[in-house]
C-alpha positions in Angstrom: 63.5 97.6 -19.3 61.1 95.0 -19.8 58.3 94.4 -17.3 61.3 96.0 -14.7 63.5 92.9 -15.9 67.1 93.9 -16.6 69.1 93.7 -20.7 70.3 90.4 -20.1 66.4 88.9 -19.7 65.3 91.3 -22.5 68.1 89.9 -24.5 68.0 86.3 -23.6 63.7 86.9 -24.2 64.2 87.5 -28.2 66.6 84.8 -28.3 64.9 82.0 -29.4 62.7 84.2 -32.0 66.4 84.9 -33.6 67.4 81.4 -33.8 63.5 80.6 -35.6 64.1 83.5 -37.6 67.3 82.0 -38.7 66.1 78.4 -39.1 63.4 79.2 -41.4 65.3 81.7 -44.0 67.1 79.1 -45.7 63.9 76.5 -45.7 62.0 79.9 -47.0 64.4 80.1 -49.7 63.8 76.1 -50.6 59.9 77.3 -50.8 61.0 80.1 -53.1 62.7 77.9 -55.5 60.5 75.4 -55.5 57.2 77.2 -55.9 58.0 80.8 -56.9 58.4 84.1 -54.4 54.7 84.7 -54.1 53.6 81.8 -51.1 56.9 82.1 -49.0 57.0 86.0 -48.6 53.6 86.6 -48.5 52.5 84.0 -45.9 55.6 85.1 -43.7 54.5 88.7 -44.1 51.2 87.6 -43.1 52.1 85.6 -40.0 54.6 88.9 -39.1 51.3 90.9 -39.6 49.3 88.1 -37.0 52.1 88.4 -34.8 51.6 92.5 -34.8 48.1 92.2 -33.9 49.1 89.8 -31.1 51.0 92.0 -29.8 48.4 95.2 -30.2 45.8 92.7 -28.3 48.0 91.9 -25.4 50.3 95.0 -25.6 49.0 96.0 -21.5 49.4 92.7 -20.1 52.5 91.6 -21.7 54.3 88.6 -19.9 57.9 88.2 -20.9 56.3 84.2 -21.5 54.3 86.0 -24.1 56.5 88.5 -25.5 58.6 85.2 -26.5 55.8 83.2 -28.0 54.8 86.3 -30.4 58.1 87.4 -30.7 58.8 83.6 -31.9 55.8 84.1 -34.6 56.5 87.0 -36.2 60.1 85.7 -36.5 59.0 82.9 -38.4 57.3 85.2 -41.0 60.2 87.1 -40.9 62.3 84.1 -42.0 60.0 83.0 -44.3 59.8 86.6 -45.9 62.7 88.5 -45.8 65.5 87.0 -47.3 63.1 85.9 -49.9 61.9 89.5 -50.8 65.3 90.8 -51.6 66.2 87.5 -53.7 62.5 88.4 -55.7 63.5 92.1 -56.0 67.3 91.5 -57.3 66.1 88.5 -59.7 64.9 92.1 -61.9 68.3 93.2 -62.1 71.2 92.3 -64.4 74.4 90.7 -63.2 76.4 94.0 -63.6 73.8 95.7 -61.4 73.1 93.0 -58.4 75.6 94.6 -56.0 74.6 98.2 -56.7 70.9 96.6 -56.1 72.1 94.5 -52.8 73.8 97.5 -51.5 70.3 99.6 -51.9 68.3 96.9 -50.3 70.9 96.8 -47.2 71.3 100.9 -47.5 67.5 100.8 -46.8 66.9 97.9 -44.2 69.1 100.1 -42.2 67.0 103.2 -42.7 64.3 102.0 -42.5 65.5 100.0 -39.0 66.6 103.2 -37.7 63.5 105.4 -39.2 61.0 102.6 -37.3 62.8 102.7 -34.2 62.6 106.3 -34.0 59.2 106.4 -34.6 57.8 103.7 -32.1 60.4 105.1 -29.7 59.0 108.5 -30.1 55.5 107.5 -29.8 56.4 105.2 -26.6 58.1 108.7 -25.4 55.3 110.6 -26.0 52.5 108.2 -23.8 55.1 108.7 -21.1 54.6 112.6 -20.6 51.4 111.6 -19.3 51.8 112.5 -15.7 48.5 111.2 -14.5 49.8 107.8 -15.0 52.4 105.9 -13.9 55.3 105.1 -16.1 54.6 101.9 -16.5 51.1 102.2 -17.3 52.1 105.5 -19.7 54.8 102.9 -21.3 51.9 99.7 -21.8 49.7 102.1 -23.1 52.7 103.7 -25.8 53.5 100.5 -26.6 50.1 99.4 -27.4 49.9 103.1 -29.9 52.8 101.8 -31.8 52.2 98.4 -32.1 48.7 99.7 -33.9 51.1 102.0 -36.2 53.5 99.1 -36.7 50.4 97.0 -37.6 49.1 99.3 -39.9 52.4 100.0 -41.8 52.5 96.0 -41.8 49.1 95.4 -43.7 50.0 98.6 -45.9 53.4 96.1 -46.8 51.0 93.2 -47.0 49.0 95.1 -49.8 52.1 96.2 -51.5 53.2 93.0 -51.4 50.7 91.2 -52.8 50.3 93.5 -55.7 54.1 93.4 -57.0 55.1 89.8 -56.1 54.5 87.5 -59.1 51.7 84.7 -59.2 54.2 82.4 -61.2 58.4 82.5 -61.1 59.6 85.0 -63.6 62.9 85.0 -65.5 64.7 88.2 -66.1 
């Protein structure tokens, strides 16, 4: 578990980043309507991004203090960011087509939730096979690999991002 701690620290250490995360979607969404999609999603994609390289930075020395204080950032981008990138994307669609388009968008969060886990747990699996280290150093040192693939994937979202979101709000 984390640094030898058992679930119910792990869990209760990503608590408060939920209940942020869960604060700011709605006061992301009042951003969003009153100054277009553009400023909320990408300066919570950005601060999700500043939370990632945190992370990358620290990844070996990791405190469970820490891991809630940069767990707490990149929730806030998340808040700001998420909810508000789906509203953006369905705003395309007609009205006869915005559940087929909501069910896409949560048919592909979970993918991609499950495709990302798999990939940062394989590459956390992989530093661990190193037998000249022990596991908690092969573990610090996996986590630090994926948190530089999960920082890389985020800038590659950041530059996505701020090519398709709209300067100005756009009608359908």
């Amino acid at each position: 578990m984390v640094n030898g701690n058992n679930a119910t620290v792990a869990g209760l250490a990503v608590l408060p980043a939920g209940v942020v995360g869960a604060i700011l979607a709605p006061l992301g969404g009042k951003i969003l309507d009153e100054v277009g999609a553009r400023i909320p999603i990408l300066s919570g994609v950005t601060l999700a991004n500043i939370s990632l390289i945190i992370f990358t930075i620290f990844s070996l020395k990791l405190s469970n203090t820490m891991i809630i204080w940069f767990y707490i950032i990149y929730m806030l981008g998340m808040g700001m960011s998420f909810g508000n990138i789906m509203t953006d994307g369905l705003k395309y669609l007609s009205n006869n087509d915005q559940a087929d388009g909501n069910a896409l968008f949560n048919t592909l969060q979970q993918f991609a939730g499950a495709t990302g886990t798999s990939i940062v747990s394989a590459i956390i699996a992989q530093s661990q096979n190193n037998t000249h280290l022990s596991t908690a150093t092969s573990t610090a040192i996996g986590t630090q690999h994926a948190f530089i693939v999960l920082v890389i994937l985020g800038l590659i979202n950041l530059g996505i991002l701020f090519i398709f979101v709209p300067k100005a709000n756009h009608s359908k």
